[in-house]
Every structure is written in structure tokens, then in C-alpha cells.
N, C-alpha and C positions, 0 to 999 in steps of 0.2 A: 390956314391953321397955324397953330403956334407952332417955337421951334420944337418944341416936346408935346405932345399929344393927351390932352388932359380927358381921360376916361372915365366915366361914371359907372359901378357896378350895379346891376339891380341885381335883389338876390344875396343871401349872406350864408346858404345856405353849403354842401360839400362843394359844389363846381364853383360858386363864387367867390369861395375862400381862395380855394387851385389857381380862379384866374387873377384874381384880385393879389394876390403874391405874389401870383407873375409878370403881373404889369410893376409890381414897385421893385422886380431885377433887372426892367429894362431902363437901360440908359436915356433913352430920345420917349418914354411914357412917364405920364405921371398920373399919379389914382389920385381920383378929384373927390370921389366920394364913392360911400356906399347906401342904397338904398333898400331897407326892410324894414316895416313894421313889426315882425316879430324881435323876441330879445337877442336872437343871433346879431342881428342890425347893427344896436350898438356897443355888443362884445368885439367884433369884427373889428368897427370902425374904430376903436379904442386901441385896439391890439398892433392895427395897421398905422394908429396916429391922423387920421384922416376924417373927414366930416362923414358925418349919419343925420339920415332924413326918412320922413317915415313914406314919404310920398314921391313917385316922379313928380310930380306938380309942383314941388315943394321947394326943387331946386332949378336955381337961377340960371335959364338958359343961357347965359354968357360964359358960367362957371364949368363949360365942360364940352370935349369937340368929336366924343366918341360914346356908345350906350354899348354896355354887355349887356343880355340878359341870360340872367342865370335861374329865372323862376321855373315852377313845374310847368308840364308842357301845355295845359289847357288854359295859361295866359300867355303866351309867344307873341299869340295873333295880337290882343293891344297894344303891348308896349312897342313892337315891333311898326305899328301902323303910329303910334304916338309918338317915338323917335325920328321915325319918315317924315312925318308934321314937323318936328321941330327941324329937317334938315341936318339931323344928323349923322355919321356913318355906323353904321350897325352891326355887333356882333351875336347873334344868340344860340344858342346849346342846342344841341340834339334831342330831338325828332324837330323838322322844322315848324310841323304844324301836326295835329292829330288829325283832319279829313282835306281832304283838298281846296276843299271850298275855303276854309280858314287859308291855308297855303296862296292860291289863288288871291284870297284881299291882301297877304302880306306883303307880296311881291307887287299887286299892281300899286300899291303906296309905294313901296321901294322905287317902283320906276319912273310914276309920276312927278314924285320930289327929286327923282334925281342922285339918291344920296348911294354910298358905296356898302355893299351888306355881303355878311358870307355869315358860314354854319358848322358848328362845330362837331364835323367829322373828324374827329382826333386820330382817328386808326392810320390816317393818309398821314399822319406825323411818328409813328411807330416804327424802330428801327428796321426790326424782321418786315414789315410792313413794304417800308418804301424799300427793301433790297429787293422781297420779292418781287414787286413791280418792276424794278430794273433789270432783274435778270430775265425774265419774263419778255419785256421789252430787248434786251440785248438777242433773244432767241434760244436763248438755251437748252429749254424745254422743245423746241420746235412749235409746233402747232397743239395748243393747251384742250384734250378733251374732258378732262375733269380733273374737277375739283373739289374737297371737302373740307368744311371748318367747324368748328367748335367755338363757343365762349358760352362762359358760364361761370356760377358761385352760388351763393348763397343769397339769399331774398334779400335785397335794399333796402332799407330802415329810411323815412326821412318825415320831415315835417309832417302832420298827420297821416302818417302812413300812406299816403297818398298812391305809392307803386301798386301797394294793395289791390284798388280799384281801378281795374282795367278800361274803365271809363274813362279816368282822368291818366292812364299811363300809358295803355296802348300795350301792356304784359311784354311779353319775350321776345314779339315779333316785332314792335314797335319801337319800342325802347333800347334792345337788347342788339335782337338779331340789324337793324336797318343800321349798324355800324359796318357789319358784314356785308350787306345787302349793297351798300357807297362803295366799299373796297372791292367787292367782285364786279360792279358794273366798271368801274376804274379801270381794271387793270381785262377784262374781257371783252366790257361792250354792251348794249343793250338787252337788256330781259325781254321773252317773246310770251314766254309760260312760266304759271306760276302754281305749284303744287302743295298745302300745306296740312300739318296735324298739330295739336296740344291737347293740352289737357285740361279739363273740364274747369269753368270758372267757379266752380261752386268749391275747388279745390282750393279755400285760404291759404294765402303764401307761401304757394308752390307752385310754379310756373315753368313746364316743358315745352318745347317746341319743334317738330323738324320740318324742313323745308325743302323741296326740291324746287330748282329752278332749271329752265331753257334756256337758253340764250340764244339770238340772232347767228350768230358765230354757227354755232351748230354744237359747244360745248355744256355740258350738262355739270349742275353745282347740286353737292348732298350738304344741308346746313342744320347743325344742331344746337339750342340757345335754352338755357338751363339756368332758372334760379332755385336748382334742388339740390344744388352739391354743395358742402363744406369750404371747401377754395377756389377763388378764382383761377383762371387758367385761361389759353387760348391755343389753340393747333390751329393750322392748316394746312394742307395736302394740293401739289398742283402736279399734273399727270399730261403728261407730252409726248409724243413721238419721240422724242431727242432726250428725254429725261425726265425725273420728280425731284420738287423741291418740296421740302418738309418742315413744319415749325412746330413745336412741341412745347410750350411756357413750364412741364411741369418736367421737361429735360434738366440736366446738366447743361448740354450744348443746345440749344434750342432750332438751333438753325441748320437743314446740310440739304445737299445737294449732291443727286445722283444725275452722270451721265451717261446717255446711251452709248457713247462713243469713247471706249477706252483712250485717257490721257487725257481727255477734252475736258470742260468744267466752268467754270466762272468763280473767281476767288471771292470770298466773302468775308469783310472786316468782321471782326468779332470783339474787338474791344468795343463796349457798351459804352452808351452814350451818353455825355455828363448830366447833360442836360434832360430834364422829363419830356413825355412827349406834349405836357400840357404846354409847358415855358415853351417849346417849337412851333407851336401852333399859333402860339401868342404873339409869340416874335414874328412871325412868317404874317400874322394880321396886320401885326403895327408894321413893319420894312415894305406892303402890297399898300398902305396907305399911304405912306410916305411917301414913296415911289413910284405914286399910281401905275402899279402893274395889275395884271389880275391875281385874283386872291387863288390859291391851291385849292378851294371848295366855292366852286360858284353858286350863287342860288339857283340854278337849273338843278347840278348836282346835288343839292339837296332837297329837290321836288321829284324827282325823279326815285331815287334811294326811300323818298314816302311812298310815292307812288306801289315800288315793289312790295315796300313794307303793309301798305292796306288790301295790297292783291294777297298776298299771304293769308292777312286775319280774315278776309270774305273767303277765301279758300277753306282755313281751316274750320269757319262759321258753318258752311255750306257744303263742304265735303267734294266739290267740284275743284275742275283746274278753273283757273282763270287766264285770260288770255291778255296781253297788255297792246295797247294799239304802239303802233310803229312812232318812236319818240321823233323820227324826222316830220309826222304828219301831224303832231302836235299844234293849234294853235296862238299858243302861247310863247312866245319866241324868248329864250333865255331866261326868262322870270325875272328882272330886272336888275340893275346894274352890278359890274362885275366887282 
């Protein structure tokens, strides 16, 4: 690769604007282009200074040593499987695929060609995020029996309303909740059961969801994912033996931490971090390429995080639990390169 890493965005749409600005603050990337047929495409590409093409096809596989994709979720699977052809290294947006079967051909291209691919679980880049994990990790809490989170807003507008049709989005539980769904298997561990509700599809752009999960651990998660409120937000709640840590987005102080053990604790920085958690995620992509280390979101991790995510929507379909087989007895060994 070059000494700066020249990135093609597909996508000109809200994430490809996000990431496409955030590769032209990185030092060692450079945005080679943007890719969109619609008029975002060459507003984008104009704004940024950078070339627009209406087509992957279009541009010269020489001209570029990295692919975003930032398109809806029900084309991941080709460009993702057409970047893997051209031996590219890959990055694309969340949900990583809408059924597994699509997930499944993503990754066996990814492994096939060899090329390096991760998935934008951004939450594992959010400040409250990675403390709680490390406190979590440090023990503070002691032994975590539950947990509860929130996220939610108001219904997403994009490109033919696309979110709309839960078809083509995968609603609250896919889209929404499977951010939460990455971040609790992260920081807990395998899902064993999977328990879900919402609300009716006939219900135009309004979309509720709650979830219960198991976990291997033997810890139990209550999950609620909401595109019927006015503002976004996010909580979570984590309950231990040794203590609860708390995050609350629609705080003052968003972050604390109670412990069982008078005078004990874990200090937590609270100056806010300059940087968004997009540009950290981006940076953390481009510095795992460079460096070939592994990337902070493997594609395991984000088959897995579908995985829970379609146990939910056949849950809440079907009104049963569902049960997830043991991810050690998996077939599929890591979903291709890290």
C-alpha cells in the first residue's frame, strides 16, 4: 500500500458524509473518491474536492487501496463480495448483513481473497462506552448480573425512506438495537436466549422494541430501542455484586458509579472527548491497517451481534424465546480475515 492509504467511499449519504470527513482529518488517509449515483454523490464529492463516479465499476482499480461502504443495508452483501474481488481491504456500516445467508457469502469472499474487513460498530468507540467496559473489566462491579440499556429517537429520514420498510432495514432490532446487542456481547460474553417484543409493522414510522437476553455467563440484559421519542438518547445500567454503573445521555453528568464497598471506586475521566466517536473509529480502521493489528470489531463480531439481532426479530415474529447455539460449536471459524 501507499505511504497514505487512498480510500474510496460508496455511499454519500448521512454515514458517508461522517466517514468521508473523517478520513480527509486523517494525516496517513487520503479520500480518493466518492461513489453515488444519486445527487448527494456529486454534492459530496464537490464539497470534499474529490472525484464522484456513479458506479464501483467506474473507478480505476489502481486509484484506491481501501472501500467504505456506506450504502443501505440490503446492498452490504455485493459491494462487499465486489471489493473482496478486487482485493481490497474493507470497511462497511452496520448491520453487517440483513440474514445470514448474505453474512455468510460476505465473509467467505472476505476470506477467500484474503483481504482485511471490519464493521462499523461505533458504540465500542464511545467514551461512556469503552469506560464502562474497562471498569467492568478492572472488576468493580464484581460479578455483572444485570443489565439494562436504552437507545432511541425519533424515526430516521434517508434516501427513499428506506428505514420505513422493515424489509429493507431490519426496524429497531436490526438496525437499532444490534449496536447494543455488539456492546453487551463485548463486554459479557456469549448470548444463550434470546426473548423479544414490538410493535406491529403495520404501525408506519414508529418503531418500539424490548428485548430480553441470557447470557452464557448466567447474567440477564432488559434492552429497549425506540424510534418514537423526540430526542435521541442512550442509558445504561450495569448491576454487580460490588456495585452499579450508570449512564444516562439525557444527564448533566452522564456517567457514575456506585460502590458496594465504602471508599472503593474506580475514577472516571470526565472531560469529553475532542474527537467524535465516528473520527475514532476511523482512525482506530486506518492505524489496524497500517499496523496490521487486528481491527477492534472483527467480522466474527459482527456476525455474531446479527446473529442475536435476527434471534430477536424471529422472537418478537413468533412470540417464542429462541435459543442460540454455543458460538464455540459454530462452523464457521472467525468469518474471515481480521
Amino acid at each position: 500500500m501507499n505511504a497514505r492509504l487512498r480510500i474510496l467511499v460508496i455511499g454519500a449519504g448521512t454515514m458517508g458524509s461522517v466517514h468521508s470527513r473523517a478520513y480527509r482529518r486523517l494525516p496517513d488517509a487520503e479520500l480518493a473518491g466518492i461513489v453515488d449515483p444519486h445527487w448527494l454523490g456529486p454534492s459530496l464529492a464537490q464539497t470534499l474536492n474529490v472525484a464522484h463516479y456513479h458506479a464501483f465499476d467506474d473507478v480505476p482499480s489502481d486509484a484506491y487501496d481501501v472501500v467504505d461502504i456506506c450504502v443501505p443495508s440490503p446492498w452490504h452483501r455485493p459491494y462487499v463480495i465486489a471489493a473482496a474481488e478486487k482485493e481490497k481491504a474493507i470497511f462497511c456500516e452496520k448491520p453487517l448483513a440483513l440474514t445470514l445467508d448474505d453474512a455468510d457469502q460476505m465473509l467467505s469472499a472476505v476470506q477467500q481473497h484474503g483481504v482485511r474487513f471490519s464493521v462499523g460498530h461505533c458504540v465500542r468507540f464511545f467514551p461512556e462506552y469503552v469506560r464502562a467496559k474497562a471498569v467492568i473489566d478492572q472488576g468493580a462491579l464484581g460479578q455483572i448480573a444485570v443489565a439494562r440499556m436504552f437507545r432511541g429517537g425519533g424515526f430516521p429520514t434517508a434516501w427513499n425512506d428506506w428505514y420505513a420498510n422493515r424489509s429493507l432495514s431490519g426496524g429497531t432490532l436490526v438496525d437499532l438495537l444490534i449496536h447494543d446487542f455488539d456492546f453487551l456481547r463485548w463486554v459479557l460474553g456469549p448470548v444463550s436466549r434470546v426473548y423479544a417484543q414490538s410493535v406491529l409493522p403495520e404501525m408506519n414510522r414508529v418503531d418500539f422494541s424490548l428485548v430480553t437476553l441470557r447470557f452464557a455467563s448466567g447474567a440477564i440484559a432488559h434492552l429497549e430501542g425506540t424510534w418514537a421519542h423526540s430526542q435521541f438518547g442512550t442509558r445504561f445500567e450495569f448491576a454487580g455484586n460490588e456495585g452499579t454503573l450508570i449512564h444516562d445521555s439525557y444527564r448533566e453528568r452522564p456517567l457514575s458509579l456506585t460502590s458496594a464497598n465504602p471508599g472503593g471506586g474506580v475514577a472516571l475521566p470526565e472531560t469529553p472527548d475532542l474527537l467524535s466517536a465516528y473520527d475514532l473509529e476511523i482512525a482506530d480502521f486506518v492505524d489496524a491497517l497500517r499496523t496490521d493489528r487486528p481491527f477492534r470489531v472483527s467480522p466474527d463480531d459482527a456476525y455474531q451481534a446479527l446473529r442475536i439481532a435476527l434471534a430477536a426479530s424471529q422472537s418478537a415474529q413468533t412470540g417464542a424465546v429462541v435459543s442460540l447455539e454455543p458460538e464455540s460449536s459454530l462452523t464457521r471459524q472467525g468469518g474471515g480475515a481480521q
